[in-house]
C-alpha positions in Angstrom: 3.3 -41.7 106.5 5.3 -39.2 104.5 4.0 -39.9 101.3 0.5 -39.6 102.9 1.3 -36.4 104.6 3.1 -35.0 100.6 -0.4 -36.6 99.1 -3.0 -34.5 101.6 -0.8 -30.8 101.1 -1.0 -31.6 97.2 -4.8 -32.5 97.6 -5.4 -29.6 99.7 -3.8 -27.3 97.3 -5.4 -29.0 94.4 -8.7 -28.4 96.0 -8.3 -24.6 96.7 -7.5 -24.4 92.8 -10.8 -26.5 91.8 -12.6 -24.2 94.2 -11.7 -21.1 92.2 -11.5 -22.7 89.2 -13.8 -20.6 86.9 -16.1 -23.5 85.0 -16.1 -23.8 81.3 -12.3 -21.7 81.3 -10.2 -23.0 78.8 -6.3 -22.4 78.7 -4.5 -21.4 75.7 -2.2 -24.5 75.0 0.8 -24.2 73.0 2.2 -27.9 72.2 6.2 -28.5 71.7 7.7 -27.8 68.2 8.9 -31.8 68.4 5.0 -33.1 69.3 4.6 -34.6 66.4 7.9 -36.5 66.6 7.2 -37.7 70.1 3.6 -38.9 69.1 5.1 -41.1 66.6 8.0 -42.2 68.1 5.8 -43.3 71.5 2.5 -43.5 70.5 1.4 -46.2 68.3 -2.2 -45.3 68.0 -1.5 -42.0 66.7 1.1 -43.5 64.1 -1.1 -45.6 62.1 -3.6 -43.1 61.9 -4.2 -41.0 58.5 -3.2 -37.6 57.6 -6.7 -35.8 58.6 -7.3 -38.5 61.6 -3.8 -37.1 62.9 -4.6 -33.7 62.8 -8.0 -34.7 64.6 -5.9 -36.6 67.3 -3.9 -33.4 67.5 -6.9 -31.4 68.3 -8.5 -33.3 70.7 -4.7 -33.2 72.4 -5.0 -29.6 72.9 -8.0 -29.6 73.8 -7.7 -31.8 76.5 -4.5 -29.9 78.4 -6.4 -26.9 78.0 -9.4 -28.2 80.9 -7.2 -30.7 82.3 -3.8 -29.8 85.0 -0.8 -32.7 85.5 0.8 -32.4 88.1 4.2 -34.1 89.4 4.9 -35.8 92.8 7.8 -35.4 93.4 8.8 -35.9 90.0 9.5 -33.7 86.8 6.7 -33.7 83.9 7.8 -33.5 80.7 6.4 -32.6 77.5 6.2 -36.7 76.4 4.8 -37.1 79.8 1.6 -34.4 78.8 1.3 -36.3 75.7 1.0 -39.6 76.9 -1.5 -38.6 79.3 -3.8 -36.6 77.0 -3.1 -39.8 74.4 -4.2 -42.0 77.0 -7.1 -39.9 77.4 -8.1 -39.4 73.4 -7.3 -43.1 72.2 -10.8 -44.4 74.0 -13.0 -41.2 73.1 -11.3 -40.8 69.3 -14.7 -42.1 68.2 -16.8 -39.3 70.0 -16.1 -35.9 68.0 -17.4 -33.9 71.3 -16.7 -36.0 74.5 -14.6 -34.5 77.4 -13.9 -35.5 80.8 -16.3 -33.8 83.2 -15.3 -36.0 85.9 -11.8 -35.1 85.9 -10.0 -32.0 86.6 -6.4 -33.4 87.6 -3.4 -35.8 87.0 -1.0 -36.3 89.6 2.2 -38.0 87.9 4.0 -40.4 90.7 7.6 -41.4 90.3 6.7 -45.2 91.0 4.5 -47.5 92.2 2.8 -46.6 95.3 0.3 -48.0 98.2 -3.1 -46.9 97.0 -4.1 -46.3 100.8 -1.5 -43.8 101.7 0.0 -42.8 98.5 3.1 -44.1 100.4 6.2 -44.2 97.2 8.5 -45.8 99.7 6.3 -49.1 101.1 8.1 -52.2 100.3 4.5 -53.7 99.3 3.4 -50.6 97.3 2.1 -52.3 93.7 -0.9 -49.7 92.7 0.1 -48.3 89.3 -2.8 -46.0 88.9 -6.3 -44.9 90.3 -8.9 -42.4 89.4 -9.5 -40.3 92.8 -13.1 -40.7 94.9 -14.7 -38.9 97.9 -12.6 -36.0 98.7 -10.1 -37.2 95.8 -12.8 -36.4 93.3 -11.8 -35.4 90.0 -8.5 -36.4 89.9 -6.1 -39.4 89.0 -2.7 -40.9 89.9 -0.5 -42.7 87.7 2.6 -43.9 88.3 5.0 -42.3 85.4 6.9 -45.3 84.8 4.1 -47.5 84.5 2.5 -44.5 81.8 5.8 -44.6 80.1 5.9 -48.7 79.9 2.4 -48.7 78.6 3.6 -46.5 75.0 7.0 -48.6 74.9 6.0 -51.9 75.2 3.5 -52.0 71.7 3.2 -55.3 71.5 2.1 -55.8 74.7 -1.9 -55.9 76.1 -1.2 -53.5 79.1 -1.6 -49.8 79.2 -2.1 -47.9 82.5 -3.1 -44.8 81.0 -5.8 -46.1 78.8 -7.4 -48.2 81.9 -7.5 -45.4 84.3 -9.3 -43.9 81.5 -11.7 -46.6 81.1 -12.9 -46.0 84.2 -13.7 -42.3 83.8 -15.6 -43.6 81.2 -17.5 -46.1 83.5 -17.7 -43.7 85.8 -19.1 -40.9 83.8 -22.7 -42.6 84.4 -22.5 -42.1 88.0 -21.5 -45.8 88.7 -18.1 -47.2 88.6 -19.5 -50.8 87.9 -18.3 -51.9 85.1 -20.8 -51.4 82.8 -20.4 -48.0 80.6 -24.2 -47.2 80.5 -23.0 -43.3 78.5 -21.9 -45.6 75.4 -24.4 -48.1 75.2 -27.9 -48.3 74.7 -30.6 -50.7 76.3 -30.1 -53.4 74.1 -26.1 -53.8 73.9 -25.9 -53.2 77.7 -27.9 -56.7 78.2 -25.3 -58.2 75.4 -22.2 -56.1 77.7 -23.5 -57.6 80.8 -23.7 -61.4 79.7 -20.5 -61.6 77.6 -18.7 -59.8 80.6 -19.9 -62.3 83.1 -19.6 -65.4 80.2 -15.6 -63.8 80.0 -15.1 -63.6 83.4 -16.0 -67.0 84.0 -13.6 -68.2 81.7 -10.5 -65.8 82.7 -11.5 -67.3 86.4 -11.4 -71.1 84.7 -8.1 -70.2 82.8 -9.5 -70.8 79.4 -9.0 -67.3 78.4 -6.0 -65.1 77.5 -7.0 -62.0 79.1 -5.4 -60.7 82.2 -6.7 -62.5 85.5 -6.8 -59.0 86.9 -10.1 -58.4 84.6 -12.1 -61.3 86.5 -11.1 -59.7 90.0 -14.9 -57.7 90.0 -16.5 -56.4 87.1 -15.0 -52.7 88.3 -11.6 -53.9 86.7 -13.6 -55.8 83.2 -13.7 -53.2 80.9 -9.9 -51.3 81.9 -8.5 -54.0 81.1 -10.5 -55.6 78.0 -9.7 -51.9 76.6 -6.1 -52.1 77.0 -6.2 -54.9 75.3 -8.8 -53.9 72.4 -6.5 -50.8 72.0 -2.9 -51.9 72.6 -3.2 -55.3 70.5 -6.5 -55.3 68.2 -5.0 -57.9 66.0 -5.0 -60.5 68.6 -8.0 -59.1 70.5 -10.5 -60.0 67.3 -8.4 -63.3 66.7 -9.1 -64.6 70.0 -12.3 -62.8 71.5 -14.3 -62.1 68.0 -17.6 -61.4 69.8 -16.1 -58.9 72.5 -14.1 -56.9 70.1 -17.1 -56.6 67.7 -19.1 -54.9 71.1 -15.8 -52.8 71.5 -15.8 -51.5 68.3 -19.7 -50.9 68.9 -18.8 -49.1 72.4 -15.8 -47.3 71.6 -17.5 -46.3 67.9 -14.0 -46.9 66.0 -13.0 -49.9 63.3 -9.6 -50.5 64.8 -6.9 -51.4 61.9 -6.3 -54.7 61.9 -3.2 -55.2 59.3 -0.9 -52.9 60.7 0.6 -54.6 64.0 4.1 -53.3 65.7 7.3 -54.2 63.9 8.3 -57.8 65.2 4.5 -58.7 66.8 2.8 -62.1 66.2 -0.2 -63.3 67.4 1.0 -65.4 70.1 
């Protein structure tokens, strides 16, 4: 009940500032003098990238904190903490010179887990690690910071909350949170999506398939997670799902590098 009670005064201020919020007003962002350190030591994405595609991932940094508030819960934010949430935000859209996030006008950072139905940080059985806001929550996400955090350390891994909560803005920016991102697909690869989705999903519910179980839960959760996984391990991604990642790439409108895995990763 107390973490419900913190959530509704934070969503209640939150609103009053979207309600005077002057559309289309961009702030002036200043980034660290040590951003470019804390990019490459956390973000792997951004380290493989070339010179110009750097400065490009920069950019689109920027520009994102300049329409888009975080917010902590009880908890500090830091300057890495910005930066893995705009990174989070760039990685899937890097292929889209112009995109922003219309749908989304805050982050609330968490410091933990918490129940997805009171925003309770103390519940024994909390487990949600992030969620992107509906109805009155409109416009904004939650993300646990640890779990944000966990996502950039562990590089050889297939998780990244960040990225997934983004995914679904991505779904969501047709209207539809369904699993299907009609805004980067056109008729003909959205038939392909639909049946390779459901042909995957089948097979993560048959256990032939090395993708999370969590993706065959609905189609809602298909596409977070397949994008964590096209994102955070590529190499393995075309390896053992060649027809999926070649759609991803097709979606996502970026040729992932494919020789240049984290220090220490194999394809197992």
């Amino acid at each position: 009940m107390h973490g419900l009670i913190i959530f509704i005064v934070c969503a209640i201020l939150l609103a009053i500032l979207l309600f005077i919020k002057i559309p289309g007003l961009k702030r002036k962002i200043k980034l660290p003098s040590n951003f470019r350190n804390l990019l490459l030591q956390n973000v792997y994405y951004y380290r493989k990238l070339n010179k110009a595609d750097k400065i490009r991932f920069e950019e689109k940094i920027k520009d994102f904190l300049s329409y888009i508030k975080i917010h902590g819960v009880k908890t500090e934010v830091t300057d890495l903490d910005k930066l893995l949430v705009a990174s989070s935000a760039v990685i899937p859209v890097f292929g889209f010179p112009e995109w922003r996030y219309y749908n989304l006008h805050d982050v609330l950072l968490y410091p933990d887990t918490f129940d997805r139905d009171n925003f309770s940080i103390t519940d024994l059985d909390r487990n949600t690690l992030g969620m992107v806001g509906t109805g009155p929550l409109q416009r904004m996400m939650i993300l646990s910071k640890p779990a944000l955090r966990e996502g950039f350390m562990n590089e050889g891994g297939k998780h990244n909350t960040g990225i997934h909560e983004f995914a679904h803005l991505l779904d969501k920016a047709d209207g539809s949170t369904d699993g299907i991102p009609r805004q980067l697909l056109n008729e003909k690869s959205t038939s392909r999506w639909i049946s390779l989705m459901n042909k995957t999903m089948e097979e993560i519910k048959r256990g032939y398939s090395d993708i999370d179980a969590y993706a065959a839960t609905g189609s809602t959760e298909f596409f977070p997670v397949v994008a964590e996984y096209f994102f955070q391990r590529p190499d393995l991604f075309k390896e053992n799902h060649p027809e999926l990642f070649e759609l991803m790439e097709e979606i996502f409108q970026q040729q992932v590098t494919m020789h240049d895995k984290p220090n220490g990763v194999s394809n197992s």
